[in-house]
PDB file of N, CA, C and O in Angstrom, chain B, residues numbered from 101:
ATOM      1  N   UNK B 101     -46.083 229.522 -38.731  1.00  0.00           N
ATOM      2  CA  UNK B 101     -45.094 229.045 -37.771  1.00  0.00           C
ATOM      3  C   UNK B 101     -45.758 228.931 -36.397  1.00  0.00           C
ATOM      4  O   UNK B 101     -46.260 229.933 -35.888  1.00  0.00           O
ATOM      5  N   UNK B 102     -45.783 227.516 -35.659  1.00  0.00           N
ATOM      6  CA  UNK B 102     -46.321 227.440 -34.669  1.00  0.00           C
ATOM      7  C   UNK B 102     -45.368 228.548 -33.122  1.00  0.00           C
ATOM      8  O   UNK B 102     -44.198 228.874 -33.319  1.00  0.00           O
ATOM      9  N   UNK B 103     -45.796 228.801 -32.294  1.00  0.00           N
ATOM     10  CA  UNK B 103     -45.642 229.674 -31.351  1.00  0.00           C
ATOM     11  C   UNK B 103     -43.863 228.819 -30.749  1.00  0.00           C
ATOM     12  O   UNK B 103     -42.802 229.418 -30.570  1.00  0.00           O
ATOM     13  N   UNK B 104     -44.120 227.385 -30.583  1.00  0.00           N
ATOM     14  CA  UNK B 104     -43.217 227.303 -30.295  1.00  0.00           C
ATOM     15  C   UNK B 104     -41.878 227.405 -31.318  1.00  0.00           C
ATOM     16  O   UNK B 104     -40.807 227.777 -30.840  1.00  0.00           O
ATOM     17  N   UNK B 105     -41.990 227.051 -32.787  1.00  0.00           N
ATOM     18  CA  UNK B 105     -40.847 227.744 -33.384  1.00  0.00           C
ATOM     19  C   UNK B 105     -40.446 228.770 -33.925  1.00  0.00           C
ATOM     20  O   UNK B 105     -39.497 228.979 -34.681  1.00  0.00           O
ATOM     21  N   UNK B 106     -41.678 229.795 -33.250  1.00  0.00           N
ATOM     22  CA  UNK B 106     -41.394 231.648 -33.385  1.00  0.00           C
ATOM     23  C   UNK B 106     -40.383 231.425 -32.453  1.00  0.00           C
ATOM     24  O   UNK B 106     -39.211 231.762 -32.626  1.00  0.00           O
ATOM     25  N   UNK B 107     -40.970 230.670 -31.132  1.00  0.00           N
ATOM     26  CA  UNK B 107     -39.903 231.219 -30.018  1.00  0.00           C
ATOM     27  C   UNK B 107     -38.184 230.932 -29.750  1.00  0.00           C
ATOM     28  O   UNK B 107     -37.282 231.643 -29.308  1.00  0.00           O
ATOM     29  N   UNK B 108     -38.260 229.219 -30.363  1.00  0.00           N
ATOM     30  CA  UNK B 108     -37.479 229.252 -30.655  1.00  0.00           C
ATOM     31  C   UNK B 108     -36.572 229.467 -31.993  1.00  0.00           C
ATOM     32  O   UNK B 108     -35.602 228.712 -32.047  1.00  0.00           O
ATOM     33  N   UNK B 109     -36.675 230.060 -32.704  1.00  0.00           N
ATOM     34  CA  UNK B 109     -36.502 231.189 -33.632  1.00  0.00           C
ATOM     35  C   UNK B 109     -35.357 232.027 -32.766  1.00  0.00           C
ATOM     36  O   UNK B 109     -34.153 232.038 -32.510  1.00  0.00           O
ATOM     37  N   UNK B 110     -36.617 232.726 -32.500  1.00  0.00           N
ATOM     38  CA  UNK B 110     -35.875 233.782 -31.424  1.00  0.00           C
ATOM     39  C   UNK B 110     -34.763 233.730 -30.860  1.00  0.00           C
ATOM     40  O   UNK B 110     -33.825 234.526 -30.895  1.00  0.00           O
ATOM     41  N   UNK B 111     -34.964 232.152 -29.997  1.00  0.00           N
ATOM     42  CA  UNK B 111     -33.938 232.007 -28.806  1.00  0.00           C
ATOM     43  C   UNK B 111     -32.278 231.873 -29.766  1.00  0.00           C
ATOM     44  O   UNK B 111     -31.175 232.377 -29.555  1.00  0.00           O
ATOM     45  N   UNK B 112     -32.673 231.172 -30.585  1.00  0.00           N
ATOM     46  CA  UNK B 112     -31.877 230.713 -31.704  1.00  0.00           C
ATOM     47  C   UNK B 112     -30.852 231.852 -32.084  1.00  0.00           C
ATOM     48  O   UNK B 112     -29.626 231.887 -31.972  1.00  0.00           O
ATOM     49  N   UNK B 113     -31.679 232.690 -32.529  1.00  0.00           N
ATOM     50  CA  UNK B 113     -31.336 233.955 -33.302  1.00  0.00           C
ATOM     51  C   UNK B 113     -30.294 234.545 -32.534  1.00  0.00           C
ATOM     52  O   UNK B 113     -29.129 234.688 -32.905  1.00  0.00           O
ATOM     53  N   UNK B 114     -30.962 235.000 -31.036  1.00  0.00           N
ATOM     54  CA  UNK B 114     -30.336 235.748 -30.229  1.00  0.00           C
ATOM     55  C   UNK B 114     -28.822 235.355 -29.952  1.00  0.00           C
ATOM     56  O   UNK B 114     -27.847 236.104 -29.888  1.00  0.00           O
ATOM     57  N   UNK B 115     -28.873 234.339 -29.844  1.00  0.00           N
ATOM     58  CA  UNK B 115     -27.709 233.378 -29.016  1.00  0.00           C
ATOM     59  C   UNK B 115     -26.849 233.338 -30.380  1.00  0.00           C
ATOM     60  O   UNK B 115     -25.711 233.352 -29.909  1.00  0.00           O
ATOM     61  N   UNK B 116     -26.745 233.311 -31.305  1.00  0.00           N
ATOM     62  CA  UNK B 116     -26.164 233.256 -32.814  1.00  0.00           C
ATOM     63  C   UNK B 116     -25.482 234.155 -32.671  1.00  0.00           C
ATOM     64  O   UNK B 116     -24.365 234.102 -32.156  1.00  0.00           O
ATOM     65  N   UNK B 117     -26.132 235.339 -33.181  1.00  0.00           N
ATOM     66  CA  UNK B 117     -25.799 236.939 -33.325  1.00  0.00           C
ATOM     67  C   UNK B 117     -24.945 237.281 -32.154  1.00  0.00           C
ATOM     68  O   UNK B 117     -23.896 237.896 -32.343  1.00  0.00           O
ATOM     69  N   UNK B 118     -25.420 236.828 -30.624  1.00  0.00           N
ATOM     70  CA  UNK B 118     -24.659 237.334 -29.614  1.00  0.00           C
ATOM     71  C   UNK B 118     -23.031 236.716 -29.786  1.00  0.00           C
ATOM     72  O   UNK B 118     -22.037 237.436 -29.882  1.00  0.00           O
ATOM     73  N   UNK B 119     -23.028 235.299 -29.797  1.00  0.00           N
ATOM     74  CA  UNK B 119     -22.130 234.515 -29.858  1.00  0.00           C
ATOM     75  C   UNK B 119     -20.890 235.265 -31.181  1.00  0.00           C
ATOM     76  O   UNK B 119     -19.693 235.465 -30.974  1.00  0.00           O
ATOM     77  N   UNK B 120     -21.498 235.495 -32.229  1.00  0.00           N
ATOM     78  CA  UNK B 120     -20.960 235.958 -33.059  1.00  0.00           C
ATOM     79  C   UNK B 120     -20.292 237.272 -32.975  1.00  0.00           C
ATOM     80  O   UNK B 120     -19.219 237.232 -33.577  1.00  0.00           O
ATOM     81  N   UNK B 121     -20.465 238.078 -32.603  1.00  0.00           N
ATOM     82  CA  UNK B 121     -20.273 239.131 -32.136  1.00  0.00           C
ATOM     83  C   UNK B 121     -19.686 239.137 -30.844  1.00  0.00           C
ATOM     84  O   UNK B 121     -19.521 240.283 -30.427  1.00  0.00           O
ATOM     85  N   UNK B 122     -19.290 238.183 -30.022  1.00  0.00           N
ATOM     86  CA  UNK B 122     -18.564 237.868 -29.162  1.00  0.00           C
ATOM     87  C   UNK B 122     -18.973 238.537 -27.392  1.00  0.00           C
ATOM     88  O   UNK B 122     -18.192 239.045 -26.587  1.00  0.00           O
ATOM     89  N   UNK B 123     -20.468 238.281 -27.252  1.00  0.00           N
ATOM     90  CA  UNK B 123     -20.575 238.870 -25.899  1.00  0.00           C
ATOM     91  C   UNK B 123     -21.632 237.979 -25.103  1.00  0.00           C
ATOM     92  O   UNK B 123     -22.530 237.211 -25.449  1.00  0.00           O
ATOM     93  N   UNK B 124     -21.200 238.358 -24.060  1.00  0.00           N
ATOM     94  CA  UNK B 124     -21.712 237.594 -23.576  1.00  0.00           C
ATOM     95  C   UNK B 124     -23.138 237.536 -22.657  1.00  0.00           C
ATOM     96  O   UNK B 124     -23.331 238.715 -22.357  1.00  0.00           O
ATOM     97  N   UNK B 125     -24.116 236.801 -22.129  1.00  0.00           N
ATOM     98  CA  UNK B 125     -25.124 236.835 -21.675  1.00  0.00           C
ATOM     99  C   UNK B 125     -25.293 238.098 -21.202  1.00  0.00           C
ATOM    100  O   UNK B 125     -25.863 238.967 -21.863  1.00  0.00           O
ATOM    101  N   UNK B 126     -24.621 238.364 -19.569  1.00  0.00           N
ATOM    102  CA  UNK B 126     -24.213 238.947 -18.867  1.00  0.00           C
ATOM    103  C   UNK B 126     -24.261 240.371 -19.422  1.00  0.00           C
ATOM    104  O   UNK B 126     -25.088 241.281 -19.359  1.00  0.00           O
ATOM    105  N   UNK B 127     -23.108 240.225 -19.968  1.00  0.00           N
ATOM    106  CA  UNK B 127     -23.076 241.811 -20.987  1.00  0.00           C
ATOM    107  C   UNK B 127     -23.788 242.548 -21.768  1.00  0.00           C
ATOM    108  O   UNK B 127     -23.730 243.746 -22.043  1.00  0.00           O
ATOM    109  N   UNK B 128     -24.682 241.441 -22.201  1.00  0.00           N
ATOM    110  CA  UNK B 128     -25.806 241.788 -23.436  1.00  0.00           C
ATOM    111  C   UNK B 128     -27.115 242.359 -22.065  1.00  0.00           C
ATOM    112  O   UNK B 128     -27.745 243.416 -22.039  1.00  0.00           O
ATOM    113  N   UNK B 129     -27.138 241.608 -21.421  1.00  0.00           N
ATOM    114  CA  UNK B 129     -28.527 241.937 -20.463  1.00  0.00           C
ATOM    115  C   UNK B 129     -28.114 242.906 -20.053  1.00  0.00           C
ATOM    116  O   UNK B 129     -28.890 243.811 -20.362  1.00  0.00           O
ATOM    117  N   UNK B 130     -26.708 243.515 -19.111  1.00  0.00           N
ATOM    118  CA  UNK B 130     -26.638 245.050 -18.639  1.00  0.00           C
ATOM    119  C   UNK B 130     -26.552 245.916 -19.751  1.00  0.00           C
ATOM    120  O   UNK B 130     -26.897 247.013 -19.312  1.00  0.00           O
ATOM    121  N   UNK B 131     -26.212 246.054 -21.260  1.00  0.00           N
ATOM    122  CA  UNK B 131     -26.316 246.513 -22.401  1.00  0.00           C
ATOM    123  C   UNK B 131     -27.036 247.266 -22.565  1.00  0.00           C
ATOM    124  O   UNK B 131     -27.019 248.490 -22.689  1.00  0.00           O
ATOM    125  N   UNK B 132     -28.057 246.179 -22.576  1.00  0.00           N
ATOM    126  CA  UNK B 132     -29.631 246.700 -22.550  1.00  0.00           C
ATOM    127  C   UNK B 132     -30.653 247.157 -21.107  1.00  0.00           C
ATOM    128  O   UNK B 132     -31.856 247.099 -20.854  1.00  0.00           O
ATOM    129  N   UNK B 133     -29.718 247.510 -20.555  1.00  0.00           N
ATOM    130  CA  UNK B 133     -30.339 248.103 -18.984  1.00  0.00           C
ATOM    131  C   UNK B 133     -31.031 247.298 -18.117  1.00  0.00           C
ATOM    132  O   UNK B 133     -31.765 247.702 -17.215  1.00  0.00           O
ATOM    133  N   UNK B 134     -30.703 245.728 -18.498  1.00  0.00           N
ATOM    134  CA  UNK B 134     -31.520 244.874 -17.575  1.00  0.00           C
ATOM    135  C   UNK B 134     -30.397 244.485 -16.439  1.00  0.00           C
ATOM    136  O   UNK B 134     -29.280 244.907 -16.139  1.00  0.00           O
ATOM    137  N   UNK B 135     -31.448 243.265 -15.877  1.00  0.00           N
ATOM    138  CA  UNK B 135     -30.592 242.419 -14.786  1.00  0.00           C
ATOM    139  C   UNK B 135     -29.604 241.626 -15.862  1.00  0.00           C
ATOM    140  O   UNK B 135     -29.628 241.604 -17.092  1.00  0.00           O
ATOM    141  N   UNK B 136     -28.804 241.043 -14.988  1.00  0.00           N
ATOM    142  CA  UNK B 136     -27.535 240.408 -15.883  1.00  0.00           C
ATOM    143  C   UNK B 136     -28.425 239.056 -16.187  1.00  0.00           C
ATOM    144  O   UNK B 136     -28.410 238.866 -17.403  1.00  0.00           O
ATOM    145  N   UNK B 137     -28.991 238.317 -15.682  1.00  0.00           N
ATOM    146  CA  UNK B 137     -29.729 237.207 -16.254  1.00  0.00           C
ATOM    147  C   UNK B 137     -30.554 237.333 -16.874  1.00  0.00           C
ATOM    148  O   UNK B 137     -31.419 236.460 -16.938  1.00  0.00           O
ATOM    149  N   UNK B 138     -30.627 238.521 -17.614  1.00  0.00           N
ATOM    150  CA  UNK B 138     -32.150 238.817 -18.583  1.00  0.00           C
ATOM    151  C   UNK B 138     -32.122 237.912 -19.718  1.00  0.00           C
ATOM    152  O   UNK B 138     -32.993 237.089 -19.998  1.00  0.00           O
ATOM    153  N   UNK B 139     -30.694 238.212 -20.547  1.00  0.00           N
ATOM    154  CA  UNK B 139     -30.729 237.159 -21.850  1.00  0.00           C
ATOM    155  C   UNK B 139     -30.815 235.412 -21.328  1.00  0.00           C
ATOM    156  O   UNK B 139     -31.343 234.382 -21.747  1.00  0.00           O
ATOM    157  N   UNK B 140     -30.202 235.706 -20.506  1.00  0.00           N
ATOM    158  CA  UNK B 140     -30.230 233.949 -20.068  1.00  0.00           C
ATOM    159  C   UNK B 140     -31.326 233.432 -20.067  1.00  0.00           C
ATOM    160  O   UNK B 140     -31.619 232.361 -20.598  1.00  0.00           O
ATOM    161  N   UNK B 141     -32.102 234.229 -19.404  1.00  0.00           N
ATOM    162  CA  UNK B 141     -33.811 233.839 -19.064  1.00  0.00           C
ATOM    163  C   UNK B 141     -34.350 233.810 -20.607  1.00  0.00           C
ATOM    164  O   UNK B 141     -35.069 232.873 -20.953  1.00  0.00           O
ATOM    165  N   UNK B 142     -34.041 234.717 -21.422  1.00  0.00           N
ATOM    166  CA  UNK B 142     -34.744 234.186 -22.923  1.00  0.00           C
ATOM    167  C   UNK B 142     -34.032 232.962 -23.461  1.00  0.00           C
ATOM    168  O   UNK B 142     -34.447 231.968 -24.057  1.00  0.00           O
ATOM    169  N   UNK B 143     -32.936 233.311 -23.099  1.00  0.00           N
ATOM    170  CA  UNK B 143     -32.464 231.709 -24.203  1.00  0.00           C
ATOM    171  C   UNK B 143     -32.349 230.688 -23.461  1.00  0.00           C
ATOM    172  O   UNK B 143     -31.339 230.057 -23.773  1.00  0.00           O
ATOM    173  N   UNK B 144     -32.909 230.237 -22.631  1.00  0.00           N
ATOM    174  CA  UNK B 144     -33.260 229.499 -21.699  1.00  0.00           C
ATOM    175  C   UNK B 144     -34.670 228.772 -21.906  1.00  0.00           C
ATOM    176  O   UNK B 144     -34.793 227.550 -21.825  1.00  0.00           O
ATOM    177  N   UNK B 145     -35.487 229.457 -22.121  1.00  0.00           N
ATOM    178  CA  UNK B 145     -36.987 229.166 -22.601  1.00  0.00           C
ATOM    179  C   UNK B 145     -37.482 229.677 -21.417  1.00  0.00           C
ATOM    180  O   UNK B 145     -38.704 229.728 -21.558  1.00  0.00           O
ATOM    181  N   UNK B 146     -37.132 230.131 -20.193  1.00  0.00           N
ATOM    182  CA  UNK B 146     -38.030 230.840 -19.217  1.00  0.00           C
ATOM    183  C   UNK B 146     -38.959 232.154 -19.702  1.00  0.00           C
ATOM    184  O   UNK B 146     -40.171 232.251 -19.510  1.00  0.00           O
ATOM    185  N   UNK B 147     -38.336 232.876 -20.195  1.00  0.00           N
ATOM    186  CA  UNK B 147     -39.010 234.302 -20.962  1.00  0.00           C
ATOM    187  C   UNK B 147     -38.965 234.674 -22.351  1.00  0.00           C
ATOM    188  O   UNK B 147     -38.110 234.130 -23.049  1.00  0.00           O
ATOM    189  N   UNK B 148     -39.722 235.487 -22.847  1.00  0.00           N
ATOM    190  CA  UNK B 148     -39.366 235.993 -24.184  1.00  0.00           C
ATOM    191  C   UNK B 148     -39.820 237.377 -23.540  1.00  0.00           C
ATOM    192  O   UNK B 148     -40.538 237.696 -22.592  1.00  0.00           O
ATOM    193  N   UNK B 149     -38.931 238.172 -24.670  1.00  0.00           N
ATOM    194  CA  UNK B 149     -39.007 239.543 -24.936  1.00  0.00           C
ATOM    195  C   UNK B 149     -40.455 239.454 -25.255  1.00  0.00           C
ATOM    196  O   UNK B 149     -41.182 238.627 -25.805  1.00  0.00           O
ATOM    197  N   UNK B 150     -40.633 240.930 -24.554  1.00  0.00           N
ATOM    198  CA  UNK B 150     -42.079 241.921 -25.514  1.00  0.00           C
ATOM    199  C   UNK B 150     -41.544 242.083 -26.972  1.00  0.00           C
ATOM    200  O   UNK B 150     -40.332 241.935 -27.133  1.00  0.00           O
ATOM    201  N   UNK B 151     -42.397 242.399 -28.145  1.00  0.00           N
ATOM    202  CA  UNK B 151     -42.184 243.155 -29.135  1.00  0.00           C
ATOM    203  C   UNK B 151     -41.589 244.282 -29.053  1.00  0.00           C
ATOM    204  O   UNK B 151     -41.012 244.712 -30.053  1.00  0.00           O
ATOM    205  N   UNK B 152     -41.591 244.964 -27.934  1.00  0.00           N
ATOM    206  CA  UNK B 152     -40.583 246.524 -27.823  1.00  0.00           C
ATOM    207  C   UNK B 152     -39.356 245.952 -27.185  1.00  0.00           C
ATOM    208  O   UNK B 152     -38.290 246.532 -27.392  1.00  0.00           O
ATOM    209  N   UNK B 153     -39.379 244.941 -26.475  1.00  0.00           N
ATOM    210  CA  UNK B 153     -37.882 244.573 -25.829  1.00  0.00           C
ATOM    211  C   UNK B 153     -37.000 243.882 -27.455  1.00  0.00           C
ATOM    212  O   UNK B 153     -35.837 244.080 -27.806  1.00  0.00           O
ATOM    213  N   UNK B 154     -38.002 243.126 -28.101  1.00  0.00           N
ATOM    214  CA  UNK B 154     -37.434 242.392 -29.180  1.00  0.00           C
ATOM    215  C   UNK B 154     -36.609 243.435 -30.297  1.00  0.00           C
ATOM    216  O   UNK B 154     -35.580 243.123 -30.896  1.00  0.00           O
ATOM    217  N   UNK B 155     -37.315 244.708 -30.407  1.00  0.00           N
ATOM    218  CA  UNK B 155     -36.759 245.505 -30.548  1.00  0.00           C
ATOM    219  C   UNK B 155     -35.364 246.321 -31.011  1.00  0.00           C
ATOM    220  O   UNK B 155     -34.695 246.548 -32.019  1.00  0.00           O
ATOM    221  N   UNK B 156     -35.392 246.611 -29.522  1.00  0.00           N
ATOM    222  CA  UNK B 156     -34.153 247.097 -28.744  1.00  0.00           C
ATOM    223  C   UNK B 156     -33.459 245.987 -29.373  1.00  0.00           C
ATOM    224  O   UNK B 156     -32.884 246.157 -30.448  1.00  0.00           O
ATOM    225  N   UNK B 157     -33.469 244.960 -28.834  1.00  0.00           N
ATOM    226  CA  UNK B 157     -32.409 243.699 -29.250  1.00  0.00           C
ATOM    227  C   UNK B 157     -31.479 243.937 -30.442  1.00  0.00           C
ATOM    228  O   UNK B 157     -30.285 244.075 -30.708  1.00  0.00           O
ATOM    229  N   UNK B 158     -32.992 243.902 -31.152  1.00  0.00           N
ATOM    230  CA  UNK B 158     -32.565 243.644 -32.980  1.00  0.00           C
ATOM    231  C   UNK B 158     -31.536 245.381 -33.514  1.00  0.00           C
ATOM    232  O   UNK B 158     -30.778 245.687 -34.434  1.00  0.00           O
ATOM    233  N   UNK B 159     -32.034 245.982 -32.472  1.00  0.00           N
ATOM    234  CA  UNK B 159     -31.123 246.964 -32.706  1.00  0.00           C
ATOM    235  C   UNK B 159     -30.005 247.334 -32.080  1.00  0.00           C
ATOM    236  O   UNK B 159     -29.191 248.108 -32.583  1.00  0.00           O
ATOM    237  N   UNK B 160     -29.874 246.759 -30.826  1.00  0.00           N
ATOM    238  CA  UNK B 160     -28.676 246.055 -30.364  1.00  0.00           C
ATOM    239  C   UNK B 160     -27.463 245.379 -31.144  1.00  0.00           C
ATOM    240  O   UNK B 160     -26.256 245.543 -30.961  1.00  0.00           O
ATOM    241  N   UNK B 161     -28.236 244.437 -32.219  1.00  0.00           N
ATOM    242  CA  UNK B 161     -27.069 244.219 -33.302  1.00  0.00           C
ATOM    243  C   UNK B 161     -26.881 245.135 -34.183  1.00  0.00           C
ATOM    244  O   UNK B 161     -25.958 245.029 -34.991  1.00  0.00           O
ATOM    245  N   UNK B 162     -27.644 246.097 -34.182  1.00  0.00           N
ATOM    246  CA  UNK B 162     -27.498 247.138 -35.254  1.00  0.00           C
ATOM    247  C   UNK B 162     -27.684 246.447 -36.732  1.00  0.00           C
ATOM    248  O   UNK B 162     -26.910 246.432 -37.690  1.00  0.00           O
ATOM    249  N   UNK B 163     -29.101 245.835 -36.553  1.00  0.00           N
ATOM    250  CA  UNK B 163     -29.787 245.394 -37.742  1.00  0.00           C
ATOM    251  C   UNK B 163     -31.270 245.685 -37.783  1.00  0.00           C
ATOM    252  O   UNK B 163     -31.900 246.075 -36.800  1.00  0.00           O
ATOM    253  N   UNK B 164     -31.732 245.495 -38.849  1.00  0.00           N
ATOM    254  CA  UNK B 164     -33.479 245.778 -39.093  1.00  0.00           C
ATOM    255  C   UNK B 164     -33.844 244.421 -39.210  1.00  0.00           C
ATOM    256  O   UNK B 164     -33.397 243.377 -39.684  1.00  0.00           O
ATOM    257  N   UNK B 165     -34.951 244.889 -38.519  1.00  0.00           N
ATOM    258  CA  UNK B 165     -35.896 243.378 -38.156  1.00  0.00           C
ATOM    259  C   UNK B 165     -35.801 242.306 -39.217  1.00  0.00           C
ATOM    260  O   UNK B 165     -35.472 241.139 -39.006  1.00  0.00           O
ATOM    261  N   UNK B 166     -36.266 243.061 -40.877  1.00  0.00           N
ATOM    262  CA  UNK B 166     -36.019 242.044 -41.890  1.00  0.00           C
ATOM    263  C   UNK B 166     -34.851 241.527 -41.711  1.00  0.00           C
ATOM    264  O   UNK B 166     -35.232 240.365 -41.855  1.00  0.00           O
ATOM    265  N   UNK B 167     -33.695 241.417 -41.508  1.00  0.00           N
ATOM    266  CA  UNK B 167     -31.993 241.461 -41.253  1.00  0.00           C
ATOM    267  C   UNK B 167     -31.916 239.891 -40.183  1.00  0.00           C
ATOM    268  O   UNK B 167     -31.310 238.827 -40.315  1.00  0.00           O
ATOM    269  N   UNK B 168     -33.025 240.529 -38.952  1.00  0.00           N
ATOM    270  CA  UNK B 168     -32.744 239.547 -38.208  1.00  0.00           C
ATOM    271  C   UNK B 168     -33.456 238.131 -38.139  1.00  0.00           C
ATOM    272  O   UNK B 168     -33.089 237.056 -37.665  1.00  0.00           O
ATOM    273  N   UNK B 169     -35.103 238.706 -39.067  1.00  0.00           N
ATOM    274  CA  UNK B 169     -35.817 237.346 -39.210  1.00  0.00           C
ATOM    275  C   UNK B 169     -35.438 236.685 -40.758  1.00  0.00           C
ATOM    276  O   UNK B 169     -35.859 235.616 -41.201  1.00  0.00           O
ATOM    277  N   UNK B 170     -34.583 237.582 -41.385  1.00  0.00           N
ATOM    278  CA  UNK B 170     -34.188 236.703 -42.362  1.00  0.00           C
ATOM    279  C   UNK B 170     -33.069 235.077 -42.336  1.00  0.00           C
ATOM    280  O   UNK B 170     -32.862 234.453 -43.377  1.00  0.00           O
TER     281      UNK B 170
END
């Protein structure tokens, strides 16, 4: 998988799961102890998570990684 459709993968993923679960940018970024534009900035294409922020995320939904890249 080239880098750009890991990333957007990702962006994909995030915004799915969040949407689904009904929260919003905002909420998800203070959630996770960031600034409120943190998720925005990933699903945006400005940033991606570290592997330890990606993390947190995936456990944020309260799933295992296989769970979320499946």
């Amino acid at each position: 998988m080239a880098n750009t459709q890991y990333d957007d993968f990702i962006r994909n993923r995030i915004t799915e799961l969040r949407i689904s679960k009904n929260i919003s940018e905002h909420k998800m970024s203070l959630d996770l102890d960031k600034s409120g534009s943190y998720i925005r900035g990933i699903t945006n294409g400005m940033s991606m998570p570290s592997v330890k922020e990606l993390m947190r995320i995936i456990q944020y939904f309260d799933m295992t990684p296989a769970e979320f890249f499946a």
